[in-house]
C-alpha positions as CSV (number, residue, x, y, z in Angstrom):
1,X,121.8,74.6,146.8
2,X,121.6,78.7,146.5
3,X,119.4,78.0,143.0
4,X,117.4,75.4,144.4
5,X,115.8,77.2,147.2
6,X,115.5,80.2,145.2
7,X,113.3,77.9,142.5
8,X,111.6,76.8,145.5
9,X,111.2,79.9,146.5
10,X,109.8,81.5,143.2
11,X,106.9,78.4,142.8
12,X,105.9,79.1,146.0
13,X,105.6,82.5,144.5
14,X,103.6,81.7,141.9
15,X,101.6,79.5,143.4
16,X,100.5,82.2,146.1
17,X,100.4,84.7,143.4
18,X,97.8,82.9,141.2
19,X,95.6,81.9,145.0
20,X,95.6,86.1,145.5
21,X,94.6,86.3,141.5
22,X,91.6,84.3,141.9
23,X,90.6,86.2,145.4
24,X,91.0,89.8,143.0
25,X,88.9,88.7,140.8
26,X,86.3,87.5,143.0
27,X,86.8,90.3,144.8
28,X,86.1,92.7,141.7
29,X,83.1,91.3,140.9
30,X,81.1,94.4,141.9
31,X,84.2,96.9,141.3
32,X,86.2,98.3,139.1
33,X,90.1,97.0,139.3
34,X,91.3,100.2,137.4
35,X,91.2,102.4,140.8
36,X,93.7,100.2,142.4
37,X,96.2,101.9,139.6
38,X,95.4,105.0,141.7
39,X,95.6,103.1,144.7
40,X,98.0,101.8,147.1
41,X,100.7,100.2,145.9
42,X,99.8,96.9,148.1
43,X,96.8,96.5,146.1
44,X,98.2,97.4,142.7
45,X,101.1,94.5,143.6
46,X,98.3,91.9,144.3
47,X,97.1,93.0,141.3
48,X,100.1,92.4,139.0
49,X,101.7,89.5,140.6
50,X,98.2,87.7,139.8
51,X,98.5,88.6,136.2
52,X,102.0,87.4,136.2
53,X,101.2,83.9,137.4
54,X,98.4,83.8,135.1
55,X,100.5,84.4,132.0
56,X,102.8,81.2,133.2
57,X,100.3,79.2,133.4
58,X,99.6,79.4,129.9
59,X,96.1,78.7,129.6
60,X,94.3,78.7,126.9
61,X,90.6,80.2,125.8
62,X,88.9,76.7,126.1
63,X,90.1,76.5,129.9
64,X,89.8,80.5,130.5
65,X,91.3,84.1,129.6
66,X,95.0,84.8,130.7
67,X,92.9,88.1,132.2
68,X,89.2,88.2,132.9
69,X,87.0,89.5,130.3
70,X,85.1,92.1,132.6
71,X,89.0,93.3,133.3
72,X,89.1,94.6,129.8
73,X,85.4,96.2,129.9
74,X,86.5,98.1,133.0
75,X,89.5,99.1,131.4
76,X,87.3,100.4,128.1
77,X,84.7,101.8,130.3
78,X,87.0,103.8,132.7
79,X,88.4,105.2,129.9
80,X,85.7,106.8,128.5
81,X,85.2,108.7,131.8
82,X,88.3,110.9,131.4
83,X,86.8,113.9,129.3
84,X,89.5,115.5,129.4
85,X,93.8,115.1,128.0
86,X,95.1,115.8,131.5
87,X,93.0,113.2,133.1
88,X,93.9,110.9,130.1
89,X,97.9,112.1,130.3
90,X,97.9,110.9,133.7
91,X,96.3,107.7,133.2
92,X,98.9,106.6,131.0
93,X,101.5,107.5,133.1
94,X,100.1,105.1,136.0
95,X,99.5,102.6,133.5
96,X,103.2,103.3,131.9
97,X,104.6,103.2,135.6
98,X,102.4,100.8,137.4
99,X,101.5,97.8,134.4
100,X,104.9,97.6,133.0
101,X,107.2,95.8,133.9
102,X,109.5,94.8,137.4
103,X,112.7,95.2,137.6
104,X,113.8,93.0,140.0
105,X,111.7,90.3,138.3
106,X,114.1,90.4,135.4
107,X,117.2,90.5,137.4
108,X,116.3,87.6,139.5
109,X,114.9,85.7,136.5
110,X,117.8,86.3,134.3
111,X,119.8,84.6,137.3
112,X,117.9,81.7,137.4
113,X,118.4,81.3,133.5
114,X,122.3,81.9,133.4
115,X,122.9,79.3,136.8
116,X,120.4,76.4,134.3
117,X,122.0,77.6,131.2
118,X,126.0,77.0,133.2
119,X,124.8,73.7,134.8
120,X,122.5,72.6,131.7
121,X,119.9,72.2,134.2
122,X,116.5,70.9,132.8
123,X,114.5,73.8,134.2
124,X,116.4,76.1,131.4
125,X,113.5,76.3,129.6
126,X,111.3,77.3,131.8
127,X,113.9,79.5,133.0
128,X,113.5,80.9,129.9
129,X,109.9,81.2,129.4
130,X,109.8,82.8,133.3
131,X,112.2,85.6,131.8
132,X,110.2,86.3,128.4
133,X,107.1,86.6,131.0
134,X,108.7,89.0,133.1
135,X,110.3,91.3,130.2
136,X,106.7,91.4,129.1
137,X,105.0,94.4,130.9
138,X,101.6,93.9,132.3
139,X,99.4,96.0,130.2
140,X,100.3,93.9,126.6
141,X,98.0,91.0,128.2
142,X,95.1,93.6,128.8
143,X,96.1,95.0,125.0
144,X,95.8,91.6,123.6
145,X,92.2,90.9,126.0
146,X,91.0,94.9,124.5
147,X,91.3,93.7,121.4
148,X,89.0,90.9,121.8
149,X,85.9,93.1,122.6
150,X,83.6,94.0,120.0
151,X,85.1,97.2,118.6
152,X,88.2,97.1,120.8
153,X,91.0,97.2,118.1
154,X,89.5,100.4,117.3
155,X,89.4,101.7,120.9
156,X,93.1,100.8,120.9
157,X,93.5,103.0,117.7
158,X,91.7,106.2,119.0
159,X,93.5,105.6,122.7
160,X,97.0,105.5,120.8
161,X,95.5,108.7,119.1
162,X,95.2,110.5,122.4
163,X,98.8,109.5,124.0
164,X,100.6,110.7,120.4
165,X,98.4,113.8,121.2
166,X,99.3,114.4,124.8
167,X,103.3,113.3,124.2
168,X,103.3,116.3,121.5
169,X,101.5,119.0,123.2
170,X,103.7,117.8,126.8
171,X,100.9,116.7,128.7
172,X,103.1,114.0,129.6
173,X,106.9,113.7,129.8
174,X,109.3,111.8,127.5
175,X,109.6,109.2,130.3
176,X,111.2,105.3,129.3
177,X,108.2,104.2,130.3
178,X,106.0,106.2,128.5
179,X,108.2,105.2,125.6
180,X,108.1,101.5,126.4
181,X,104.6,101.9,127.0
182,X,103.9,103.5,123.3
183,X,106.5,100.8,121.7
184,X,104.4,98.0,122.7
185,X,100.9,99.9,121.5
186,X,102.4,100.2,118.5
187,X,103.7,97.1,117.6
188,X,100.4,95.3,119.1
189,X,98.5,97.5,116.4
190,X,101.3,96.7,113.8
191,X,99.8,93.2,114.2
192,X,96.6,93.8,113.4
193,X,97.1,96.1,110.8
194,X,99.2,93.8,108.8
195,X,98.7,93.6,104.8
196,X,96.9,90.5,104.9
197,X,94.5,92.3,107.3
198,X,93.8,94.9,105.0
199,X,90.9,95.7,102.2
200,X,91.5,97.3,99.0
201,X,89.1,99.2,98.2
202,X,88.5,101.7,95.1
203,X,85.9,104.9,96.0
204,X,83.7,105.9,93.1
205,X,81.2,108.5,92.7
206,X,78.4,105.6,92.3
207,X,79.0,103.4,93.9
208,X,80.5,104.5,97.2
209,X,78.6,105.5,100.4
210,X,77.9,109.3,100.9
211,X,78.9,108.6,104.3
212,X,82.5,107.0,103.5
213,X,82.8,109.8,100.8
214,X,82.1,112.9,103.5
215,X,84.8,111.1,105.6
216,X,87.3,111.5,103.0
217,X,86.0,115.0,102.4
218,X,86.9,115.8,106.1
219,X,90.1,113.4,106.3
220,X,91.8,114.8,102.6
221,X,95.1,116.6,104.7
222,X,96.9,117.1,101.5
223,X,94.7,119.1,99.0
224,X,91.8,119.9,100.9
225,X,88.2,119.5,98.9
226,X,85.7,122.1,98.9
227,X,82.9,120.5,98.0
228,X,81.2,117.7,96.5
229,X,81.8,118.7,92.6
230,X,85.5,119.2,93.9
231,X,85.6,115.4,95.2
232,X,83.1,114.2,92.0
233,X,86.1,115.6,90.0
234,X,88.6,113.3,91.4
235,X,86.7,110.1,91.4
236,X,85.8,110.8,88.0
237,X,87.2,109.7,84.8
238,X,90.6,109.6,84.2
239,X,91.5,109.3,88.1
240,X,91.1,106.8,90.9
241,X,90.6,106.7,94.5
242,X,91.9,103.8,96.6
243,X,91.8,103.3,100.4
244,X,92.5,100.6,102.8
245,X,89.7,99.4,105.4
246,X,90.3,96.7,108.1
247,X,87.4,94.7,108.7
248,X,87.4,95.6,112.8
249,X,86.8,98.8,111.8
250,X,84.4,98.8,109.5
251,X,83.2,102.1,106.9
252,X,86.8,104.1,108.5
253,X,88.9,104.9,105.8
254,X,92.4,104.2,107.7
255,X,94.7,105.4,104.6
256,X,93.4,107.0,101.1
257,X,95.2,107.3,97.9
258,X,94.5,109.4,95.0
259,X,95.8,109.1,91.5
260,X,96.0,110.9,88.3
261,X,96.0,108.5,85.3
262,X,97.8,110.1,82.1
263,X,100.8,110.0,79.7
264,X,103.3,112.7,81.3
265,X,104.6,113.6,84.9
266,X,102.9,116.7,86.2
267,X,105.1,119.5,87.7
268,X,102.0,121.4,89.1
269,X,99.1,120.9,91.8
270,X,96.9,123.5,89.6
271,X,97.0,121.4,86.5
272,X,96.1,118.3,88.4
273,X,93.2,119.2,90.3
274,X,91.9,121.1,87.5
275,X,92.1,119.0,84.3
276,X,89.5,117.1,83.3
277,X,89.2,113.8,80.8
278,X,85.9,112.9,79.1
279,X,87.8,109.8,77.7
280,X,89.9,106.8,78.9
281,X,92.2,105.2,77.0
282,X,93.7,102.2,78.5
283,X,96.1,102.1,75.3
284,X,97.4,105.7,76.3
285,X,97.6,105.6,79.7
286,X,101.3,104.9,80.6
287,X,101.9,107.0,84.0
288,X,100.0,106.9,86.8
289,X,100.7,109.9,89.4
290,X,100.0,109.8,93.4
291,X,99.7,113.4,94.1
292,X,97.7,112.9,97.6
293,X,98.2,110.1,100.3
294,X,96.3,110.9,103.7
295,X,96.2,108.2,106.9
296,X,93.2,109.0,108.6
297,X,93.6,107.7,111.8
298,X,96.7,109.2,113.6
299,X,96.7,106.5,116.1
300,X,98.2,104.6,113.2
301,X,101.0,106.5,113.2
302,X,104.3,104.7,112.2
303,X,102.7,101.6,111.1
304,X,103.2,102.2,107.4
305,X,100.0,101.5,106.3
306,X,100.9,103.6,103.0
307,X,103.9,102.0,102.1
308,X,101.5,99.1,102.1
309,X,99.0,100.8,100.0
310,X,101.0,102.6,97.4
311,X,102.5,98.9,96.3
312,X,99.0,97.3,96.4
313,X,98.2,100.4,93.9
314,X,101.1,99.8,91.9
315,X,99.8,95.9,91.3
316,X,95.9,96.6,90.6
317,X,96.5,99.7,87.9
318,X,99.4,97.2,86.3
319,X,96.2,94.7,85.7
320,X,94.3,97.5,84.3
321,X,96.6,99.3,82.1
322,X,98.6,97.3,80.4
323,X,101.2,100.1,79.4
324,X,101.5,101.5,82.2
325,X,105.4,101.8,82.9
326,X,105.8,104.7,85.2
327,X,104.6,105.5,88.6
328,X,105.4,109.0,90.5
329,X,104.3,111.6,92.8
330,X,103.9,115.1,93.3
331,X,104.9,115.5,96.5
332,X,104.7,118.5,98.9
333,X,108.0,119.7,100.8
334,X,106.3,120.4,104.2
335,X,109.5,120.9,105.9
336,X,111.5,123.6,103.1
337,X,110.0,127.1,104.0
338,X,110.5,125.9,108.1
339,X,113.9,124.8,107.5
340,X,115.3,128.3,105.1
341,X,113.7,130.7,107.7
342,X,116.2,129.1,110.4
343,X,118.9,129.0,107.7
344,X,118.5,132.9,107.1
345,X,117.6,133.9,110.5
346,X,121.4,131.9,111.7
347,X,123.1,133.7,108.6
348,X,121.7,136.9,109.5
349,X,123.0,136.4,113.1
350,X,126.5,135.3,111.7
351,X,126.3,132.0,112.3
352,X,128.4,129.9,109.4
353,X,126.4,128.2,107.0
354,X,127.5,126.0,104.0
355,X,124.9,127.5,102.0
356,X,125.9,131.0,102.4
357,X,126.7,132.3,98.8
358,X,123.1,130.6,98.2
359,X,121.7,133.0,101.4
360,X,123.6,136.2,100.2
361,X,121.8,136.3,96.7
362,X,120.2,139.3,96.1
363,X,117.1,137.4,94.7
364,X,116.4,136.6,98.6
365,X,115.3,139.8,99.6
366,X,112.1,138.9,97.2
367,X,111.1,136.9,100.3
368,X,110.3,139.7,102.8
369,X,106.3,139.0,101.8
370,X,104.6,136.6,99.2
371,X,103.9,139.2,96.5
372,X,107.0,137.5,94.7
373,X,104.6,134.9,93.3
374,X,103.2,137.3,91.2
375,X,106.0,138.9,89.9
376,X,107.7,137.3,87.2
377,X,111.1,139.0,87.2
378,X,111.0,138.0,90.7
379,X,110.2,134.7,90.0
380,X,112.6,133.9,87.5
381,X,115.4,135.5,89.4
382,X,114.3,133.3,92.7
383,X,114.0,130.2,90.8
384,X,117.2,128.9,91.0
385,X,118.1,129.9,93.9
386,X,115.1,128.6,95.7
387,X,115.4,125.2,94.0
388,X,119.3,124.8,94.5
389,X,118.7,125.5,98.5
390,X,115.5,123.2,98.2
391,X,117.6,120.1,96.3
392,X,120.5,120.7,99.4
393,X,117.9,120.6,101.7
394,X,116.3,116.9,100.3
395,X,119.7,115.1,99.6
396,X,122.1,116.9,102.4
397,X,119.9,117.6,105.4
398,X,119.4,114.7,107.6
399,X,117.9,113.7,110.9
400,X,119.2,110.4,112.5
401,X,120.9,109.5,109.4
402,X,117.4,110.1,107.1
403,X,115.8,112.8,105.3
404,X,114.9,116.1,107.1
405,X,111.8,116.4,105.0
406,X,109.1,113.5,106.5
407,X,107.4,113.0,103.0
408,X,110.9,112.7,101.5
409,X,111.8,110.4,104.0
410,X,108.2,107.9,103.6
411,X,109.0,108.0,100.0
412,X,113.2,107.3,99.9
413,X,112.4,104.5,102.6
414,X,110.1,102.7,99.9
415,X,112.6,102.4,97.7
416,X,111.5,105.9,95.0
417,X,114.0,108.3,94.0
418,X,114.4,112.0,94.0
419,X,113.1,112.7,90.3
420,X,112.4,115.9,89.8
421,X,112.2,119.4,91.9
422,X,109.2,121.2,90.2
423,X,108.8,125.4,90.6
424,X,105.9,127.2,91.3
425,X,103.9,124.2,91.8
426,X,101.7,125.1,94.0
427,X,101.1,128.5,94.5
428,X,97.7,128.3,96.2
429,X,98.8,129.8,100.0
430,X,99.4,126.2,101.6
431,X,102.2,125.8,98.6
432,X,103.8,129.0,99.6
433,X,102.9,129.0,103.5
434,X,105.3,125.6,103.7
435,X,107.7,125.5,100.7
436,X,107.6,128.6,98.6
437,X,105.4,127.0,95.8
438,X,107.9,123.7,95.3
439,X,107.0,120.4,95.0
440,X,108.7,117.0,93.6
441,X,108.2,113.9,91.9
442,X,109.3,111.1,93.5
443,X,109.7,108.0,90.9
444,X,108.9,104.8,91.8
445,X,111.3,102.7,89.3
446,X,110.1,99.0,90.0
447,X,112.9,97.8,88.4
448,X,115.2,99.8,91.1
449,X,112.6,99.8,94.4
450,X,114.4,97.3,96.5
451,X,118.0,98.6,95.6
452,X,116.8,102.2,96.7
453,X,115.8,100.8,99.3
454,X,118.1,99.2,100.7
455,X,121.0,101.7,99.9
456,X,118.8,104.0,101.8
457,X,117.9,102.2,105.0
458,X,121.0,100.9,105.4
459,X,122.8,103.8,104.6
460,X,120.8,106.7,104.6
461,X,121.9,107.3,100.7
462,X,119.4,109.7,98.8
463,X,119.2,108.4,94.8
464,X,118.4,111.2,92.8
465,X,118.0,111.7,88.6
466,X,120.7,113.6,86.6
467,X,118.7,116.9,87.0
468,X,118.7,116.9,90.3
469,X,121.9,116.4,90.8
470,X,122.9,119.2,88.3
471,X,121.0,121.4,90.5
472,X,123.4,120.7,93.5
473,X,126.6,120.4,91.3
């Protein structure tokens, strides 16, 4: 009897719910319903109960939007009034707080579901659908209605873009809801930003726009170009440039690739920005090396729009070059220099360290300033030390089970290896600012991707060639 009134109770709900949705939205004609997130909460309840009921009823586009159109241009177009990342910081908060999703809604729903599920009632099922709808907060309907508009997918993008921003710099605080909030941007992006979504494109000097090719001037967050010669030089022969568009964005560059073509693995940046081929020999070429993958649009972030890329790669240079058989990087180590100044600065303060006997080489004390780099005897005397603390540092230093180092991690979780650890390769200022002129080759075996990677997902385990792990030995 208990359930039966309480169903009673819930369609009377509804049905009262979707009459005050239809008075909101006549209501709004002339107004924007965005203030009522700064409103009471009366209004705001009104508000979401409507949207609620909506989504339960199902309907489809033919018969009307689950959310009225003009609900998603006042959402756009209140937006771009906040000029500022406080104002935007505590938007998302009420949005976070006041869309998302009711508490007491789940509990009473999940109640209803168990007492069908026990009794095999035949309402289970919409039992069930009545607890997907309320687990689902209320701004992923006005995501899904945003990304409808003309250029709202990339509105979502650069709005994702400013809540990474303000979580970073603690605008806002690392609330659940925030997180929830972020969780469901994300993964509503992820949809549209899936592979078969995507365009391959390759950039050439002739051929491309000067207006896509100043973006990747001002986008290139690896090795920065100078100048148009500098990014002539690596469009020209002997290289490639690929990138990924999405056709709701169109002429944004969302994830660029650059590639060396040749018949060795590089151990330095100099070498490959500098070198120049006047001739291409398909017969010749057998390894192609990524030294520079930039995402250009941060609200992206997480998506793995490079993973994506780098295999898509992978495919269209196999066509090409027929003996092509090996497929690295040369890979910064953002996180080394960072990570050794903490490890000194603890051993100096007598904190124990496994890597002491490392820390306690004389060869450190080189490190006081960067004139080292130009010393030889102090290079070769800091050479193996630096690279045997650098190896411990990739395959022993972990965060949540995964590579300390992020570009180590992005490359271990799609499936390379740890080939090679490569000194004094880049000794421009960046090189030695963030890992004391190292960088390494990560192989991309394609015979061995899908075991790496799944020894390392599932396990966090790090495979590495015989000369790395001599290093560590």
């Amino acid at each position: 009897m208990f359930r039966r009134e309480l169903w009673r109770g819930t369609l009377r709900h509804q049905k009262t719910s979707k009459q005050i949705w239809w008075m909101t939205c006549r209501n709004l004609q002339q107004e924007s319903w965005v203030k009522w997130l700064y409103d009471n909460d009366e209004n705001l309840d009104k508000l979401k109960g409507g949207m609620k009921a909506s989504l339960l009823t199902k309907r489809n586009h033919q018969k009307g939007d689950l959310i009225p159109y003009t609900f998603a241009q006042d959402f756009v177009s209140h937006y771009g009034t906040l000029k500022n990342m406080e104002n935007k910081s505590r938007f998302f908060q009420l949005l976070s707080e006041k869309l998302g999703c009711n508490n007491e809604d789940i509990q009473n729903n999940m109640k209803l579901l168990k007492e069908s599920m026990d009794t095999r009632d035949k309402l289970t099922h919409r039992h069930r659908h009545q607890l997907s709808a309320s687990l689902t907060p209320t701004y992923k309907q006005l995501f899904d209605d945003v990304s409808k508009l003309e250029d709202g997918v990339g509105f979502l993008v650069d709005m994702r873009k400013d809540l990474l921003f303000s979580q970073r710099k603690g605008f806002v605080p690392k609330t659940l809801e925030l997180q929830t909030f972020d969780t469901f941007l994300k993964e509503h992006l992820a949809q549209w930003f899936a592979g078969g979504f995507l365009d391959l494109h390759q950039v050439t000097w002739d051929e491309t726009s000067a207006d896509l090719m100043e973006k990747l001037m001002k986008y290139e967050a690896v090795h920065p170009i100078v100048n148009w010669n500098d990014l002539k030089k690596r469009a020209a022969v002997g290289r490639r440039i690929f990138m990924f568009s999405h056709r709701l964005m169109p002429g944004e560059p969302l994830v660029v690739l650059y590639v060396l073509l040749g018949n060795h693995i590089p151990n330095n940046i100099q070498n490959v920005l500098s070198s120049e081929q006047s001739v291409e020999d398909k017969e010749e070429i057998t390894t192609a090396t990524f030294y520079s993958i930039s995402s250009t649009q941060r609200g992206l972030d997480g998506i793995g729009l490079g993973n994506v890329l780098i295999k898509r790669v992978v495919e269209e240079l196999r066509r090409e070059f027929h003996n092509m058989k090996t497929f690295v990087t040369l890979s910064p180590i953002p996180g080394f220099k960072r990570w050794l100044d903490q490890q000194i600065k603890n051993h100096k303060e007598g904190v124990s360290s496994r890597y002491g006997d490392l820390l306690e080489s004389s060869a450190m004390e080189h490190l006081r300033d960067d004139g080292w780099v130009k010393d030889m005897k102090k290079c070769n005397q800091l050479q193996p030390v630096l690279q045997s603390l650098c190896a411990r540092y990739l395959l022993h230093e972990k965060r949540r089970g995964f590579a300390m180092d992020p570009v180590a991690n992005f490359h271990l979780r799609n499936g390379a290896s740890l080939w090679r650890i490569n000194w004094l390769a880049n000794t421009e200022p960046r090189g030695l600012k963030s890992s004391h002129t190292l960088m390494v080759n990560y192989r991309y075996d394609l015979s061995q991707i899908e075991t790496n990677n799944l020894k390392y997902v599932m396990g966090g385990e790090i495979t590495a060639s015989e000369s790395v792990l001599e290093i560590v030995s």
